[in-house]
C-alpha positions, 0 to 999 in steps of 0.5 A: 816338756822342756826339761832334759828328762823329758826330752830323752824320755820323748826319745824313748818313746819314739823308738818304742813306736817305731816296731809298729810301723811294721804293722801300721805302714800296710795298715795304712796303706790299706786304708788309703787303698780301701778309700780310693775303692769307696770313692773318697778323694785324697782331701776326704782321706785325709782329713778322716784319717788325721781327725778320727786316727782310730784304724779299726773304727775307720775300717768299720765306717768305711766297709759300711758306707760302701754297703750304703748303710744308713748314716745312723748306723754308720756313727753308732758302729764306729762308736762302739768300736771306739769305746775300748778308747774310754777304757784306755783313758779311764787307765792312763789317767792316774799317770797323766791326769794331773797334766794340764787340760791342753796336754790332756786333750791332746793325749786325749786326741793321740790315744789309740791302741799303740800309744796307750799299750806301750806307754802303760807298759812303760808306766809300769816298768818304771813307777819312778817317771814323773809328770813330764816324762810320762808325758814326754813318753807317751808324745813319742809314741805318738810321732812313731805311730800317728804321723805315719799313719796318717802320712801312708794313709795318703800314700795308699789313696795315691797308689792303691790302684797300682798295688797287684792283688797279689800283694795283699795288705788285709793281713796287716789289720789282724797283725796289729790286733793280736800285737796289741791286745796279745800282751794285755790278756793279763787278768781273767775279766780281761779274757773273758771279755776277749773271747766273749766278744770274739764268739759273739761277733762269730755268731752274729756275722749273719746280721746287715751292715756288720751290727754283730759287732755292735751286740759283741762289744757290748756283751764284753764289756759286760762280760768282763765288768762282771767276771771283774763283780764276782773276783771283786766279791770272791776276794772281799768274802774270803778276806771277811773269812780270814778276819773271822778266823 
């Protein structure tokens, strides 16, 4: 990370990111807002935020805990909605897999939706980087994105109460969501599992403590890995076929 290479391609990184607060400044402020609301105070804030850095599953514990949901569903809830995380780091391993296990658990630690989309983008764009600057890449993204997450967390917990409804920041939580996952609807198991997911979660909004998103997170992904079974299968007999003619 000490070349020059890196250096500028830290550089890049970061201003890659920076569009984002666009998104992840109300979305913060949301959630310092939603905190305050829920009783946490600046410390517990904080430290959710700067350990977890995960927005959609901090809104998924938080919205739980204020309907006093038991702790086990709490943790279940917000695991699954971090399991697209897994997935993320399943992809962005054969660029940056080769670095070594500190760096990787801090990429592991800073990998969130934002750093993961616009870095892999940026790997594809240009399959000539090396290790350090697909590291140094992908670190800029996150000074762009996590550091002011965190920071206007903590804004939103101080101010929350003065902000007028009027103003509202929810609009902020959807924003960011179609930003990210819009560009990466690429291939047909990946819009298989989105829609999937969305028509589950539509359907079983009636269920306590929001475990609907528990049962549309699990059919995707199943939904997809099997839209992905049968292409896999369809390709592999039409090349047999081809082979036989």
């Amino acid at each position: 990370m000490s070349t020059r290479s890196s250096v500028r391609a830290l550089r890049r990184g970061f201003f890659a990111g920076l569009p984002f607060i666009v998104v992840i400044g109300p979305f913060g402020l949301l959630f310092g807002v939603l905190a305050d609301q829920a009783g946490l105070d600046i410390v517990q804030t904080l430290s959710m935020t700067t350990l977890v850095i995960a927005g959609a599953s901090q809104f998924t514990a938080l919205a739980l805990m204020q309907d006093h949901a038991p702790t086990l569903i709490v943790i279940a809830a917000a695991l699954a909605v971090n399991l697209r995380l897994a997935l993320y780091s399943a992809s962005i391993a054969p660029h940056i897999g080769a670095a070594p296990l500190r760096m990787r658990a801090l990429a592991a630690f800073v990998l969130v939706d934002q750093t993961f989309a616009i870095s892999v983008q940026e790997f594809e764009r240009r399959p000539t980087m090396t290790l350090e600057e697909k590291l140094g890449y992908f670190f800029g993204t996150a000074l762009a994105i996590c550091v002011p997450w965190v920071v206007l967390s903590g804004v939103g917990m101080l101010v929350g109460r003065s902000i007028p409804p009027e103003y509202a920041l929810d609009f902020a939580v959807p924003l960011t969501f179609i930003a990210m996952i819009a560009p990466q609807l690429r291939s047909l198991p990946h819009i298989v599992a989105a829609f999937t997911s969305v028509v589950i979660a539509l359907l079983l909004a009636w269920m306590p403590w929001s475990t609907g998103v528990l049962v549309a997170a699990l059919a995707a992904m199943a939904a997809g890995a099997e839209t992905e079974r049968r292409l896999a299968l369809h390709r592999s007999r039409a090349d047999a076929g081809g082979l036989g003619a």
